[in-house]
C-alpha positions in Angstrom: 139.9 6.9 171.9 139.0 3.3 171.9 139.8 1.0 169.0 137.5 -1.0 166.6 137.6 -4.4 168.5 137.2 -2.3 172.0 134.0 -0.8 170.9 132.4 -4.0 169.3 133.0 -5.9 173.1 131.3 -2.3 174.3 128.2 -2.7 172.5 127.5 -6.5 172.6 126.7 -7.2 176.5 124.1 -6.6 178.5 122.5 -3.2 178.6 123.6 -2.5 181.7 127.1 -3.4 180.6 126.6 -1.1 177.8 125.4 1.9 180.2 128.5 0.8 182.8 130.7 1.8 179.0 128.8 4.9 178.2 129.6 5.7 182.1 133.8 4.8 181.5 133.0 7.3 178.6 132.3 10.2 180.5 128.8 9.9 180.2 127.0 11.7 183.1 123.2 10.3 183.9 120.0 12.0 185.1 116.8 11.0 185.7 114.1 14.1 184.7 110.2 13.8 186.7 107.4 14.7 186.2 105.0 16.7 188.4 104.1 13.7 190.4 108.2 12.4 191.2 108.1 9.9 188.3 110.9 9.4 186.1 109.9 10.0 182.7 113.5 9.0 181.3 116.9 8.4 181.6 119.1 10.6 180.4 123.0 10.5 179.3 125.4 13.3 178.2 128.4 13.2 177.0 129.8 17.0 175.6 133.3 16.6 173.2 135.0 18.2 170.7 132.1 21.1 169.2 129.1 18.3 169.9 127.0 16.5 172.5 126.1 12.9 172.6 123.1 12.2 174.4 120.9 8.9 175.1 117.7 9.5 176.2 116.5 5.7 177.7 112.0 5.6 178.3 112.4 1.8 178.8 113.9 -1.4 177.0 111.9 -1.0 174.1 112.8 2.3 173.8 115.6 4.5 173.5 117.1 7.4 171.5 120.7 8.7 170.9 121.9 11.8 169.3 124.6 13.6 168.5 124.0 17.3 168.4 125.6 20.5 168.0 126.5 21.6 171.5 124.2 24.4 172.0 121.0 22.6 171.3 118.8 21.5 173.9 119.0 17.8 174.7 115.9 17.3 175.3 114.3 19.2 172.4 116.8 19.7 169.6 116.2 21.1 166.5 119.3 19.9 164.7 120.5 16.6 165.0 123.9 15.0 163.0 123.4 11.6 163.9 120.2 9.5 165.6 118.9 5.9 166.4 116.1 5.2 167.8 114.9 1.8 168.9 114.9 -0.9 171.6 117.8 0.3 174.2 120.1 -2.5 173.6 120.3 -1.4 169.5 120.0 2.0 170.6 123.1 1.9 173.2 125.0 -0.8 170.7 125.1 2.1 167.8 125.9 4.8 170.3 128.8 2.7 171.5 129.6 2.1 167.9 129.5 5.6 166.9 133.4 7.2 166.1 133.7 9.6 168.7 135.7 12.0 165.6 134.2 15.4 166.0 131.8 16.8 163.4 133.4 18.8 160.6 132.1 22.6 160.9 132.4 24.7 163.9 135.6 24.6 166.1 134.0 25.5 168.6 135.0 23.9 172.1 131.5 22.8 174.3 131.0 23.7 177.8 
């Protein structure tokens, strides 16, 4: 777990500086196509504790991260606990800001 002054230095450089941090994380990236091979997004996921965190990037202007119980589906959920969405660099800033404490409820371990 990374402290309060480690997580502001996270989320104040560059966007690729901040994806580079979501990677040291243990955030694994895909990139999703569509039927003609382009990539319609970027997407991160982190699974911890009984949640998933997932950033879903469409371009610098915008982004959205969730944090979602960790049988929903990350790229349609129908319950969210926390999301941002905005410009990447906000939207990767409040991710990297987020406490990584696990959401009170179920106990149950992802993955």
């Amino acid at each position: 777990m990374s402290t309060i002054a480690e997580r502001a230095d996270e989320s104040s450089g560059s966007t690729e500086d901040q994806l580079i941090a979501l990677r040291t994380r243990g955030f694994q990236f895909i990139d999703p196509r569509d039927a003609g091979g382009e990539v319609v997004a970027l997407v991160g996921v982190r699974a911890h504790d009984n949640v998933l965190d997932v950033v879903r990037l469409h371009g610098e202007d915008h982004a959205i991260a969730s944090r979602m119980p960790c049988d929903e589906d990350i790229m349609a959920p129908t319950k969210v606990f926390w999301q941002h969405e905005g410009p990447a660099y906000d939207v990767l800033g409040s991710l990297l800001n987020l406490p990584d404490d696990r959401t009170p409820g179920s106990l149950r371990a992802c993955g």
